[in-house]
C-alpha positions in Angstrom: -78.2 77.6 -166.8 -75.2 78.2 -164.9 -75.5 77.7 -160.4 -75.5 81.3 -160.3 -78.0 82.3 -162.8 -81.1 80.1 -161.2 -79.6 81.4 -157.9 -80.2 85.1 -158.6 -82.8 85.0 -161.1 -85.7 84.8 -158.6 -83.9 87.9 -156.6 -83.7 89.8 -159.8 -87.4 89.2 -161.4 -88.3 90.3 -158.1 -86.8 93.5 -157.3 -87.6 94.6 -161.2 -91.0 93.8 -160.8 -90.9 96.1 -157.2 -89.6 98.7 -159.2 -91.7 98.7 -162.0 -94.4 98.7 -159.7 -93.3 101.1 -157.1 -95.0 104.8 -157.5 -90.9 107.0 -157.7 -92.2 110.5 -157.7 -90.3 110.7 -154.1 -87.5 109.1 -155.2 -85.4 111.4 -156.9 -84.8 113.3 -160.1 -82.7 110.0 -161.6 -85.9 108.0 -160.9 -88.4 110.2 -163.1 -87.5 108.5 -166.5 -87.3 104.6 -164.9 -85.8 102.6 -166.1 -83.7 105.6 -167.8 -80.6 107.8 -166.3 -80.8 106.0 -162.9 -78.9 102.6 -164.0 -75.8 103.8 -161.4 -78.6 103.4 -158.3 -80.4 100.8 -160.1 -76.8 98.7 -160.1 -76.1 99.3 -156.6 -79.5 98.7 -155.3 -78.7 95.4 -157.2 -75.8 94.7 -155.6 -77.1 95.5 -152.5 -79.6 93.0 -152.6 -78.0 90.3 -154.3 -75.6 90.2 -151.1 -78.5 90.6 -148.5 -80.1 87.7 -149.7 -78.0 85.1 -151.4 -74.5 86.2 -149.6 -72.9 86.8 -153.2 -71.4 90.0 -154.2 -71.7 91.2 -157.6 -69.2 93.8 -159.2 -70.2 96.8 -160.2 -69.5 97.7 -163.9 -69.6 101.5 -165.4 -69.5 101.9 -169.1 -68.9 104.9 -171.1 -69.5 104.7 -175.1 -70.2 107.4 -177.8 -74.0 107.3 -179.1 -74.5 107.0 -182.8 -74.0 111.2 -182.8 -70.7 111.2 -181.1 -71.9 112.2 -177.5 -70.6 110.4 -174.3 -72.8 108.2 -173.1 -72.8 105.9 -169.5 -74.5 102.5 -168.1 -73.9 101.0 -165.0 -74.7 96.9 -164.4 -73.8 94.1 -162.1 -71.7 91.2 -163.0 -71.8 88.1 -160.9 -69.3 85.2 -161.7 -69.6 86.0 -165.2 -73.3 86.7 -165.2 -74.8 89.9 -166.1 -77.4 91.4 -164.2 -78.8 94.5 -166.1 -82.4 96.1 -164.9 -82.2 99.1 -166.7 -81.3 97.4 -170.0 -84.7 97.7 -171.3 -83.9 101.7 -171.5 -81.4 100.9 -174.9 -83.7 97.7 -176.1 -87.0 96.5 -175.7 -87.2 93.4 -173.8 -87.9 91.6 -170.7 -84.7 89.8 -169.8 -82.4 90.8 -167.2 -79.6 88.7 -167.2 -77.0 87.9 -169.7 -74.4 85.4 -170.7 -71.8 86.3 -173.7 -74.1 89.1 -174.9 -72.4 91.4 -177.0 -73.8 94.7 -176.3 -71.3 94.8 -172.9 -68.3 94.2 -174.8 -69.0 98.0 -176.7 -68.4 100.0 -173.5 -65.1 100.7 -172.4 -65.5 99.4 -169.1 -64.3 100.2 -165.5 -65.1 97.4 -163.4 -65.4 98.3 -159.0 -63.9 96.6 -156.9 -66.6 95.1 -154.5 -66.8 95.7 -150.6 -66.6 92.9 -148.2 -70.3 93.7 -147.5 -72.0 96.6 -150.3 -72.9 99.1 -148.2 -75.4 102.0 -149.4 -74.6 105.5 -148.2 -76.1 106.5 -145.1 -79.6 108.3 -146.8 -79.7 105.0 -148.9 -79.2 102.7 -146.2 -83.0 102.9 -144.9 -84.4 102.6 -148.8 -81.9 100.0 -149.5 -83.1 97.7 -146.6 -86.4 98.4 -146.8 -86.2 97.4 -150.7 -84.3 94.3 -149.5 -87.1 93.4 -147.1 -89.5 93.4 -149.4 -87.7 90.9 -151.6 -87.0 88.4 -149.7 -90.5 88.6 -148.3 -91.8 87.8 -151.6 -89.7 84.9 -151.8 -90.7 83.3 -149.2 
């Protein structure tokens, strides 16, 4: 395993397993199908995280695709030095990894990769959530 994967991994196991065991039905419309249709705030929470408590900062990465019926489709992920980071990948296949080295199922999205911020920064009604979230993280790592 690469530096950067045993690095993160404890940080992303975490904040998946807050999520899945977080009660959402304040958290938004995106949040109702979890881990479905909220991959964009999943990704930034993500990023958010990752830099709050190991100082990296991952890249965000939107995809667009067609589906098997022709119609448009988006994900949103993290990338970190060549790592994957992908919590709502469970809403395509069944599983219970969340990050990825040379899998193929990125390369099928045309991608558009975002330029990271010095320091991710939520929008200002995320900020509170996002912190809070990040709290809680690190507090279960320790």
């Amino acid at each position: 395993m690469p530096a950067t994967e045993d690095q993160i991994r404890p940080i992303i196991l975490t904040l998946r397993s807050i999520l899945d065991e977080s009660d959402k039905s304040g958290w938004g419309v995106e949040w109702k199908t979890f881990p479905r249709g909220c991959c964009g705030t999943v990704a930034e929470l993500t990023q958010y995280c990752v830099y709050r408590i190991a100082g990296m900062v991952p890249t965000i990465v939107r995809g667009t695709k067609l589906d098997a019926s022709g119609l448009p489709v988006s994900h949103a992920w993290v990338e970190i030095d060549g790592v994957v980071v992908d919590l709502t990948r469970d809403q395509y296949h069944s599983q219970t990894n969340y990050i990825f080295l040379n899998d193929p199922f990125y390369g099928t999205w045309t991608q558009r990769r975002e330029i990271s911020p010095q320091h991710p920064a939520p929008g200002e009604l995320q900020a509170a959530y996002f912190d809070h979230v990040a709290g809680v993280v690190r507090a279960r790592l320790t």
